[in-house]
C-alpha positions as CSV (number, residue, x, y, z in Angstrom):
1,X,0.0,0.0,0.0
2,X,1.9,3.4,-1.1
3,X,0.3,6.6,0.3
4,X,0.3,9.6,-2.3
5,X,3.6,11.3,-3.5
6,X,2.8,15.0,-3.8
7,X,2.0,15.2,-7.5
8,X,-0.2,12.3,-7.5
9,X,-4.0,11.7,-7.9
10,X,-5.3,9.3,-5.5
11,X,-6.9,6.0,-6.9
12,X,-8.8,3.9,-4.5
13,X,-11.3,1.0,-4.2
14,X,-14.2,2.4,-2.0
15,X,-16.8,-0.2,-0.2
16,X,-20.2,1.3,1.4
17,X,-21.9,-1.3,3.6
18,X,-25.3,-0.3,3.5
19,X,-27.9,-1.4,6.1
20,X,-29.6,-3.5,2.8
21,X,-26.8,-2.9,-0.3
22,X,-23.2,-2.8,-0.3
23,X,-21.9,-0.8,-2.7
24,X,-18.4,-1.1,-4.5
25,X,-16.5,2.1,-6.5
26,X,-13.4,2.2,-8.5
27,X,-11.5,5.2,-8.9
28,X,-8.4,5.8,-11.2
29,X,-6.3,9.0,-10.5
30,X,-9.7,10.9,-8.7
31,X,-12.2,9.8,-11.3
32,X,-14.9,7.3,-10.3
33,X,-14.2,4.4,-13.0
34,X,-17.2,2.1,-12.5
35,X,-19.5,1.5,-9.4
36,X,-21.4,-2.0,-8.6
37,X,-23.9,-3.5,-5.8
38,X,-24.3,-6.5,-4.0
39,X,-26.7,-7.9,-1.2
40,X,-25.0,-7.7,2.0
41,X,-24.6,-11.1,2.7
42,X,-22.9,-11.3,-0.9
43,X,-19.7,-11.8,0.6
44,X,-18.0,-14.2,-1.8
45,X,-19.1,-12.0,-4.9
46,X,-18.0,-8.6,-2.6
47,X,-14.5,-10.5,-2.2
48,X,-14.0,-11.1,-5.7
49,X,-15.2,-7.8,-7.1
50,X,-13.1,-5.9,-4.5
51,X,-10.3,-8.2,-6.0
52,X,-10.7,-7.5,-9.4
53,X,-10.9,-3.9,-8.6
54,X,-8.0,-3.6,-6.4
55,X,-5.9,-5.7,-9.5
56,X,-6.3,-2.5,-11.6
57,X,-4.8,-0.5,-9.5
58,X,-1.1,-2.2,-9.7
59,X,0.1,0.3,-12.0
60,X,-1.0,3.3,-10.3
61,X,1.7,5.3,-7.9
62,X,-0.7,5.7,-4.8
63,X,-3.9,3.6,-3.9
64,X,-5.7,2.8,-1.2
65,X,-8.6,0.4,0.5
66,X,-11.4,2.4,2.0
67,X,-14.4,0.8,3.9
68,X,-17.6,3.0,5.3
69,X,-20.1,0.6,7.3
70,X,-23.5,1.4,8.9
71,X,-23.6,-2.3,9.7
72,X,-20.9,-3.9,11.6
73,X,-22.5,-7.4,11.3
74,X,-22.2,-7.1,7.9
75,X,-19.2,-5.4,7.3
76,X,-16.7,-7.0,10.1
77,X,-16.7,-10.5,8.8
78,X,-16.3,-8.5,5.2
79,X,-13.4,-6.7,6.4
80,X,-11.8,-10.2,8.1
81,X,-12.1,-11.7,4.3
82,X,-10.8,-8.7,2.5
83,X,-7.6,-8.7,4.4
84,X,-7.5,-12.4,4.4
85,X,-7.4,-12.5,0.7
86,X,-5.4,-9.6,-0.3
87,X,-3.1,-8.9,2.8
88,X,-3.6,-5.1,2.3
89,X,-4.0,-2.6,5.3
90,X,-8.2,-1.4,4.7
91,X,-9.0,2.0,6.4
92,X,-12.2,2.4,7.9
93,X,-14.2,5.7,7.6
94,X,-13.9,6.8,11.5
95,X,-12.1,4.5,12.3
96,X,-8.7,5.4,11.1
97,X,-10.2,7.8,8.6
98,X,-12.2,10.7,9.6
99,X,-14.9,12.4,7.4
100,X,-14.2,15.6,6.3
101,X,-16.9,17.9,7.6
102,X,-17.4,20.1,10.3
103,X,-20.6,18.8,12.5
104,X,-22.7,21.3,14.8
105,X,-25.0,18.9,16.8
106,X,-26.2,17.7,20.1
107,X,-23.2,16.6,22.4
108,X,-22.7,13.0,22.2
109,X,-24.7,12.8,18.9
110,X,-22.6,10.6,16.3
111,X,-24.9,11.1,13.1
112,X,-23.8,7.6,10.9
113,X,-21.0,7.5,8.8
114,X,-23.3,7.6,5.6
115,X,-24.9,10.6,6.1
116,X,-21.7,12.8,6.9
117,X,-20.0,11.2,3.6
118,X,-22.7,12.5,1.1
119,X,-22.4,15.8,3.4
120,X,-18.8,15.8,2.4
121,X,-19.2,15.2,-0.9
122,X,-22.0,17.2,-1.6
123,X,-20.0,20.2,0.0
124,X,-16.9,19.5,-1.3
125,X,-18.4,20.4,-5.6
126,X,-20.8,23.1,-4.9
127,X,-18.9,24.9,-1.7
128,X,-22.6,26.4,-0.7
129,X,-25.4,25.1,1.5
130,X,-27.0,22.5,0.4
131,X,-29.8,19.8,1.2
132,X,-29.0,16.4,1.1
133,X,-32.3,13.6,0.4
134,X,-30.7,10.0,1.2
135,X,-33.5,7.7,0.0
136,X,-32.5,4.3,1.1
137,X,-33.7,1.8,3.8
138,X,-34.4,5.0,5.6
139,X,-34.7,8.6,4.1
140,X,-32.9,10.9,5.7
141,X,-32.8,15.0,5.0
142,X,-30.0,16.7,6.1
143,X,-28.6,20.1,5.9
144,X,-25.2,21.5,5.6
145,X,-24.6,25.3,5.6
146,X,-22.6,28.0,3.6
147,X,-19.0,27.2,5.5
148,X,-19.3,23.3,5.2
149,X,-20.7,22.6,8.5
150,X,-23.4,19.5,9.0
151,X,-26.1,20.3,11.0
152,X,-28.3,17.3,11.2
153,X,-31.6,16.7,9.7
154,X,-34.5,14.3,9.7
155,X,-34.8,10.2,9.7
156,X,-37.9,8.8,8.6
157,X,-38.5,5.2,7.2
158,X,-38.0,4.1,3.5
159,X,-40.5,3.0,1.2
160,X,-40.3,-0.6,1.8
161,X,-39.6,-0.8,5.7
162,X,-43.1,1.3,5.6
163,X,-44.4,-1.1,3.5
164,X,-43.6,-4.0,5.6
165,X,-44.2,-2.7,8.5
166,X,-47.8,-1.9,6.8
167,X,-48.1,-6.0,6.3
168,X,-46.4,-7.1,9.7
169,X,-48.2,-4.4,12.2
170,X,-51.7,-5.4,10.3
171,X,-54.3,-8.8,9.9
172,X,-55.2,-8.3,6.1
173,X,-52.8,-5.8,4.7
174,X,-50.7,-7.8,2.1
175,X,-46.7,-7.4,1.4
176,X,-46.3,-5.0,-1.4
177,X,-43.1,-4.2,-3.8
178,X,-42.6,0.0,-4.1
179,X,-42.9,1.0,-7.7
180,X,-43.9,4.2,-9.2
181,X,-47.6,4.9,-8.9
182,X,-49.2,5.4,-11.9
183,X,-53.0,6.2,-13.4
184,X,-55.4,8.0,-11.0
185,X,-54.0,9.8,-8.0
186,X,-56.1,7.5,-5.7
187,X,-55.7,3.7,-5.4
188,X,-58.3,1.5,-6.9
189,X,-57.4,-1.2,-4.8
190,X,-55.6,-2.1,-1.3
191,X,-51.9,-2.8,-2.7
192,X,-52.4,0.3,-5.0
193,X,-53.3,2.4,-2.3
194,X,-51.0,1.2,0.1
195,X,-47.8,2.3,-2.6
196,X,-49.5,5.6,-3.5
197,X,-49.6,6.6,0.4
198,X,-45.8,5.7,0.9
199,X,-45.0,7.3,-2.3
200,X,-46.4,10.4,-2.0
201,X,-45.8,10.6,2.0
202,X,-42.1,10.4,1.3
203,X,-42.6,13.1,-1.4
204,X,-44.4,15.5,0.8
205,X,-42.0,14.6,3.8
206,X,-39.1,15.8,1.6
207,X,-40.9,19.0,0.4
208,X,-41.9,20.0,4.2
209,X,-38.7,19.8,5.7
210,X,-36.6,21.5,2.7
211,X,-39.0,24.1,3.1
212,X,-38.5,24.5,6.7
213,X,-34.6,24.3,6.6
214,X,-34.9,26.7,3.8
215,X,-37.2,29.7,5.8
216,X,-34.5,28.8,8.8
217,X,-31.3,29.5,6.0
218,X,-33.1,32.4,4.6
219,X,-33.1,31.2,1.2
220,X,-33.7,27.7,-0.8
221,X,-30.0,25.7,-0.7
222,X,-29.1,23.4,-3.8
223,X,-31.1,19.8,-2.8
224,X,-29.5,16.7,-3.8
225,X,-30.4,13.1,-4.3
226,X,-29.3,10.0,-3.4
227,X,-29.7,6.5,-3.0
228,X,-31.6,3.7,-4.5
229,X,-34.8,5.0,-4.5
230,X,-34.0,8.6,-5.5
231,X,-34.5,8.3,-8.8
232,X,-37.4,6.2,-8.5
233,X,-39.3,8.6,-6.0
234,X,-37.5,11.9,-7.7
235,X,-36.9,11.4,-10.8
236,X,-39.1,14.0,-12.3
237,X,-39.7,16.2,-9.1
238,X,-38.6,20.3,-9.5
239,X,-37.6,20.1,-5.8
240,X,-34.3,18.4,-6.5
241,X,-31.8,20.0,-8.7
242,X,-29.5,16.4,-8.8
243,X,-29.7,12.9,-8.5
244,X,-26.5,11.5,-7.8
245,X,-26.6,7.7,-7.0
246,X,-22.9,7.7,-5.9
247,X,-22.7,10.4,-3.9
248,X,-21.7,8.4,-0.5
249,X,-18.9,6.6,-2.5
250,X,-17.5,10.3,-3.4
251,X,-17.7,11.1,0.2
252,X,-15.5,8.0,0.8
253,X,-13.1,9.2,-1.7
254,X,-13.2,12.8,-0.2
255,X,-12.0,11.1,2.8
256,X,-9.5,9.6,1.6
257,X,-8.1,12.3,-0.1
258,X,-8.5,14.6,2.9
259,X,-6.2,12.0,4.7
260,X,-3.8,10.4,2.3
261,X,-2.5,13.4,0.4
262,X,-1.0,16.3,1.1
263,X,-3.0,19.2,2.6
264,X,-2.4,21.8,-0.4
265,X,-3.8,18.8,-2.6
266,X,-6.5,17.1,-0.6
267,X,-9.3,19.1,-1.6
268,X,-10.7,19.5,-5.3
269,X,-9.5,22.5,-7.1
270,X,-12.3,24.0,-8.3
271,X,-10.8,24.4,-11.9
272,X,-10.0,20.8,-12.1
273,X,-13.5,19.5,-10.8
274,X,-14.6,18.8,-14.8
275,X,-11.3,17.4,-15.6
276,X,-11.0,15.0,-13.2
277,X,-14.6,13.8,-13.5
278,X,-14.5,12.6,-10.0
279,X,-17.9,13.8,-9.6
280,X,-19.6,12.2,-12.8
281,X,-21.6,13.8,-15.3
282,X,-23.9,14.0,-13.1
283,X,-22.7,17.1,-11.5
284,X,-22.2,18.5,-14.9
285,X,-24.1,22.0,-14.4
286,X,-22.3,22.4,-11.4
287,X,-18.8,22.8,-12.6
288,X,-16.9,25.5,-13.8
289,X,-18.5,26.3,-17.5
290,X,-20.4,28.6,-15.4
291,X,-18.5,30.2,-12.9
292,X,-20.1,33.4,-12.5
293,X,-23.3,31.7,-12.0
294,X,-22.0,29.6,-9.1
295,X,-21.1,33.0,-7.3
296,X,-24.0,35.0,-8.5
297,X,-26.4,32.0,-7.2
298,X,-28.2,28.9,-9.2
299,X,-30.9,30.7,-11.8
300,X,-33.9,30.6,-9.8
301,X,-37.0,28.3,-9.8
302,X,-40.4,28.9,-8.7
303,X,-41.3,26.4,-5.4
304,X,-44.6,26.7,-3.4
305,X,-44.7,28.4,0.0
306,X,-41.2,29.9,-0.2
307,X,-38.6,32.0,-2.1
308,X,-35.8,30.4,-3.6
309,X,-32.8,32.3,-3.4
310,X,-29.1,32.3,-4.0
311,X,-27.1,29.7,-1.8
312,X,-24.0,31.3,-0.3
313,X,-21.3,30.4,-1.7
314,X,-18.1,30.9,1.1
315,X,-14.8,30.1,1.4
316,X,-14.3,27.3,4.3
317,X,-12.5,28.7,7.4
318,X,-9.6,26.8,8.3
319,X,-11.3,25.0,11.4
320,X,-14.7,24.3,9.0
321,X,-13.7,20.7,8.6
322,X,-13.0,19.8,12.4
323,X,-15.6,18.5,14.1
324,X,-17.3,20.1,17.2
325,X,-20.6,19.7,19.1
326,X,-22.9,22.2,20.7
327,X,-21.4,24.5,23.1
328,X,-18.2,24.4,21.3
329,X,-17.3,26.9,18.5
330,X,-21.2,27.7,18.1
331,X,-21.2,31.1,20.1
332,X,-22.2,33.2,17.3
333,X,-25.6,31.0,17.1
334,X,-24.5,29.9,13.9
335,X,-25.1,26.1,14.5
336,X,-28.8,26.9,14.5
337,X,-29.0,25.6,18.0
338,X,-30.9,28.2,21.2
339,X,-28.2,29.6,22.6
């Protein structure tokens, strides 16, 4: 395992053990290569993938291992196979690889590894406040302000842990798969209805609390998407301005760059953010073809019940990525909290 000579980009193998999914990324000097999923339990097909992954990175100069878990079952008998089978030193987000994002929350909070990676990544492209819609086993909506700083959000349950818990918690309510509602905006029939309820409840969950972190902020932040149900439940909904199904596997990779190389070089240069692709094309209206957009503000879209406005766009301060809770560094009220 070589850590990063000073004119190198970093390439990495990054592994997100999801409470349902894990989720494999390959990236090749910065740029995400490929990404893949597996079941959880997948471990023998998570083993070899990682494998073959890792075996295209002999020719690079620096490279690294980099596991996130929300799931310790899962992901420590995954972490005693990887290093059986390759004999590589793994870092562990948090473990011996802190996320790099400031937090202002409750003391003794620990928000979970996966939300404070998308956080990271999400700040580290647009460098404004921004929303961040996880839609996963749960759906989580955080926020993150002008200077990089997480503040916490809101947990509800996803689609399908509402929909079992619908058939479980009930006598005649059957098991349902989520899909996409479609025909008449009422459900003709008890599985119908049961999908249109979940669907649109998530949809009008996500709406309610952007609009309430957004009146807080004084204006509407960029909102981003993520995981596998974003595209499903977002696809085609004005509130969010991306979709990025990777997002948490950039975060790992802004981690590892914040850690493995040197400080000048750890964050994305702006300039280089196309270039390097490390982002995807999915970012692609937020690079710099348009920089005097990004510091004038995002054109603005009409929303129901409030005024979207320019995000701030600010230069971290130098203590924006070190973590602190409430009480500590928040004097100015900042953090949101009563003070």
């Amino acid at each position: 395992m070589s850590h990063a000579p000073s004119n190198a980009a970093l390439s990495l193998v990054a592994i997100q053990v999801g409470n349902t999914r894990t989720k494999l990324g390959l990236f090749l000097d910065g740029k995400l290569e490929r990404s893949v999923k597996f079941e959880k339990e997948q471990f023998a097909q998570i083993v070899e993938e990682v494998t073959r992954m890792w075996s295209e990175l002999d020719d690079t100069q620096s490279s690294a291992l980099v596991l996130s878990s929300v799931h310790e079952a899962a992901s420590t008998p995954l972490y005693e196979m990887l290093k059986d089978q390759l004999g590589e030193e793994i870092y562990r987000v948090e473990e011996s690889m802190p996320v790099p994002i400031g937090t202002c929350v409750d003391a003794g909070t620990s928000p979970g590894s996966d939300r404070l990676l998308n956080a990271a990544a999400a700040f580290e492209l647009l460098q404004s406040a921004c929303i961040i819609v996880d839609c996963g086993t749960c759906v989580c909506v955080d926020f993150v302000d002008g200077e990089g700083v997480f503040h916490g959000g809101a947990i509800a349950p996803g689609a399908r842990m509402q929909l079992d818990a619908m058939h479980h918690g009930t006598a005649q309510l059957p098991l349902v798969p989520f899909a996409k509602p479609e025909g008449d905006p009422w459900g003709a029939n008890t599985p119908n209805a049961m999908v249109r309820g979940v669907y649109h409840g998530i949809r009008g969950l996500v709406w309610r609390l952007v609009e309430q972190y957004a009146e807080r902020f004084g204006g509407f932040p960029l909102v981003v998407a993520t995981g596998g149900d974003a595209a499903l439940i977002f696809g085609e909904d004005e509130l969010i301005d991306r979709i990025v199904p990777d997002l948490t596997l950039l975060g790992i990779a802004a981690a590892a760059r914040a850690a493995l190389l040197p400080e000048s070089e750890s964050a994305m240069p702006s300039a280089a953010r196309a270039e390097l692709g490390a982002l995807g094309t999915d970012w692609a209206n937020f690079d710099d073809a348009d920089e005097s957009s990004a510091s004038e503000g995002v054109a603005e879209t009409e929303r129901p019940r409030a005024t979207r406005s320019a995000p701030t766009k600010a230069t971290p301060k130098s203590d924006a990525h070190k973590p602190h809770e409430h009480g500590e560094g928040c004097e100015d009220g900042g953090c949101g909290h009563e003070h």
